[in-house]
N, C-alpha and C positions, 0 to 999 in steps of 0.2 A: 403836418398831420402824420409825417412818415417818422419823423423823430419822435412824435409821441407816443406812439405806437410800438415802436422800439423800446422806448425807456419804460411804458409799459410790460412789454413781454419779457426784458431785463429783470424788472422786480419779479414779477410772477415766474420766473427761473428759481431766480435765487432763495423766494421764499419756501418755494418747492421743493427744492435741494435742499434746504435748512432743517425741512421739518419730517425729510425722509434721511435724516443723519443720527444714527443711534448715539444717541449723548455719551453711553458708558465707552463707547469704540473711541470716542474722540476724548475721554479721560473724564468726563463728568458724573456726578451722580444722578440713578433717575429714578428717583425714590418716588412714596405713595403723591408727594405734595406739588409734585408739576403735572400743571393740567395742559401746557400743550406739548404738541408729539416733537419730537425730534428733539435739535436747539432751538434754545433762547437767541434774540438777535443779539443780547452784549456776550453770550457764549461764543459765538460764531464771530462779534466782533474781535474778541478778545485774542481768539485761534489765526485771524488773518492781519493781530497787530492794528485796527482800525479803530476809530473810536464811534464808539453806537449810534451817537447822534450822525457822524455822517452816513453810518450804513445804512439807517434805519429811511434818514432822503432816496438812497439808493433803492431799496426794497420800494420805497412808496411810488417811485417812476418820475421823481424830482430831478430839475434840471442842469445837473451837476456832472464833472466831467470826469471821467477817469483814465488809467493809465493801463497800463499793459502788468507796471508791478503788481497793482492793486488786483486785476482781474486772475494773474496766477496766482497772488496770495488766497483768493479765493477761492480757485480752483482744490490749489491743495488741502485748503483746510474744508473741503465738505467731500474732500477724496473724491475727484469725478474721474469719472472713466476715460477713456479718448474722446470718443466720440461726443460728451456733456460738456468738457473741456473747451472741443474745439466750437460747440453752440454756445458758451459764454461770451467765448472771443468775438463770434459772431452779431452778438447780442450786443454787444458793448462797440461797437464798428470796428474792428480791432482783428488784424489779419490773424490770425493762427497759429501759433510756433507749431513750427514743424515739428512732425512726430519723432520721439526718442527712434535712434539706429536699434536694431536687434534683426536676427532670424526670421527672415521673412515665412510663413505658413499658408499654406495655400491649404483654400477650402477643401474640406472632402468631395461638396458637390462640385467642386470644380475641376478636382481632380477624376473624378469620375468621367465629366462633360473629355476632359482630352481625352482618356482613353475609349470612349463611343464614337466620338468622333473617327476610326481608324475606317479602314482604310486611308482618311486624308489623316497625313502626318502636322501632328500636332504638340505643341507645347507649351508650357508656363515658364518667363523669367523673368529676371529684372534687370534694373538698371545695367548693370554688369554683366547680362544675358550667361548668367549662372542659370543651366538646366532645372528646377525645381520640379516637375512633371513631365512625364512626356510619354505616348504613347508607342508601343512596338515598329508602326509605319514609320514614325521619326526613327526610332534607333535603328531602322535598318539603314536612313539613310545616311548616317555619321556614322554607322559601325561601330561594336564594342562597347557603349555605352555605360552597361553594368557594370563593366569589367572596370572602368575607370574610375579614383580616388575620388570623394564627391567633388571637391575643390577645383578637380580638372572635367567635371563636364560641367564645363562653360565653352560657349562658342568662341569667344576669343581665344583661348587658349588652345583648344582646337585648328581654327584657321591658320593661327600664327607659329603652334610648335608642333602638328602633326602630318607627315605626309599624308594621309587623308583626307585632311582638310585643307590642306594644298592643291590637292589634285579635283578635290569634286567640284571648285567651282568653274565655270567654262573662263568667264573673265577674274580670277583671283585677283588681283592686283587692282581692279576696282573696288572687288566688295570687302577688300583688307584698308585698302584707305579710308572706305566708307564709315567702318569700324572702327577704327584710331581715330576720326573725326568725330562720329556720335560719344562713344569714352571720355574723351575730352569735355564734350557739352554734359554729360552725366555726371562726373566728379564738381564742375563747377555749379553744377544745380542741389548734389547732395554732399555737402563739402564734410557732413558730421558724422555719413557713412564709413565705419572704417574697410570694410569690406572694397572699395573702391581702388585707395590709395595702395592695398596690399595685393590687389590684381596687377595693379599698374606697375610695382616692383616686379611682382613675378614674370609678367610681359616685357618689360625691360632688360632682366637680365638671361630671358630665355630667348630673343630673339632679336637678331640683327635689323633684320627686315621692319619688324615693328620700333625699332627704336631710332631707323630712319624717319619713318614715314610720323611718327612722334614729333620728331623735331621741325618738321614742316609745319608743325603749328593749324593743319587745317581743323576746320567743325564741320558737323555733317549731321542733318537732320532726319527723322525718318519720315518715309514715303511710302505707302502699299508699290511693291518692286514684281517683277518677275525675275525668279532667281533660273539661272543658264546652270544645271550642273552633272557632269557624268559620272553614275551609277556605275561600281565595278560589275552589277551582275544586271542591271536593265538596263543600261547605253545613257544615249543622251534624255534627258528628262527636264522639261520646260514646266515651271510650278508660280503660282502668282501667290505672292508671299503678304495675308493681311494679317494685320496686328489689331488687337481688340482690347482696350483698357479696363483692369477689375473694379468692377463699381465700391467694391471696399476698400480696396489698395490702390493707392496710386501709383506707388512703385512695381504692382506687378500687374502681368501683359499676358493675353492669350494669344499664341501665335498658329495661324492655320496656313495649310498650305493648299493650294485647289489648282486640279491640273490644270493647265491655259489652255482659252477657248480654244487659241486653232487647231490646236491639237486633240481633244476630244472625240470618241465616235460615238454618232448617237446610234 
């Protein structure tokens, strides 16, 4: 029943998408004499290389099997978005190719949400924990921030090639292996990011330390942590570090910091 219903909501996609595809965008005429909207299905087959007669099973929710080529030649030829793209894939049982690499963007309302957030220091990254947002309580605690090239506010490059970032954490040498471990598990998850591989040179040849602790080969996953670190102008400061995933991006992370319970006065 769950397969039918599938191959149902398959057709009723595609014919959907078919008949909200301006013919002329897709290079046909759409003169007084076609009376339905969008494409014809031998239009549509023609565009995705198929032949009509099997597409036309396919539209109907017929018991026929498809492939991964099939479902992106479809894609491309009714131009879907991400997001329609990755509900075909769905449609058809068929995992997802993963989204095109480019410049990640983070929401406006999201960028808002970190900088309201302040007093607790807060921020947006990714994979590569590249700074993307962050509010003033963060940048006081990494210091400098604006000041630096965008490429180098990232936390790794921080920890690994600034006396700053050497000295705020109480146990460095933890939370730098920790880092060279998650890295590791990050490039092996987005192997088509180039952003990844060009960090991992730049860590490589800017730092000894990290190009030990590299070769040790560990992984390291993430855990909500309480981060140990001294402040050059508020001493020691005990913070409980959670990470919140973007319900739009997968690749990007809100990170908040909240002072720890024992520490608090009410």
């Amino acid at each position: 029943m769950a397969d039918l219903v599938q191959r149902d909501e398959l057709g009723a996609f595609l014919r959907a998408r078919r008949e909200a595809t301006d013919p002329a965008a897709a290079g046909f005429r759409s003169g007084p004499r076609r009376r339905t909207p969008g494409l014809r299905r031998e239009e549509l087959a023609q565009l995705a290389g198929l032949s009509v007669t099997w597409y036309t099973w396919l539209e109907q929710g017929r018991d026929i099997s498809v492939n991964r080529q099939v479902i992106e030649s479809l894609a491309r030829a009714l131009r879907l978005s991400g997001p329609q793209r990755a509900h075909l894939f769905s449609l058809a049982a068929l995992v997802p190719p993963p989204a095109r690499p480019g410049p990640a963007k983070v929401d406006p309302l999201l960028a808002r949400l970190v900088r309201e957030l302040s007093p607790k220091p807060a921020y947006v990254t990714n994979p590569w924990w590249d700074l993307l947002a962050y509010n003033d309580a963060y940048a006081d605690l990494l210091g400098g921030l604006d000041r630096r090239p965008a490429d180098e506010r990232n936390i790794l490059w921080i920890t690994f090639t600034e006396e700053r970032g050497r000295e705020l954490f109480v146990d460095w040498p933890g939370e730098a292996r920790s880092l060279a471990g998650q890295l590791r598990v990050a490039l092996a998850r987005y192997p088509d990011d180039p952003r990844g591989p060009a960090l991992l040179e730049s860590l490589l040849a800017a730092s000894g330390t990290f190009r030990a602790l590299w070769d040790e080969r560990n992984v390291s996953g993430y855990a909500s942590a309480r981060k140990e670190l001294r402040h050059p102008r508020l001493g020691r400061v005990d913070l409980d570090r959670l990470e919140l995933a973007d319900a739009h991006d997968e690749k990007l992370s809100l990170v908040v910091f909240l002072t720890a319970e024992e520490n608090r006065v009410e």
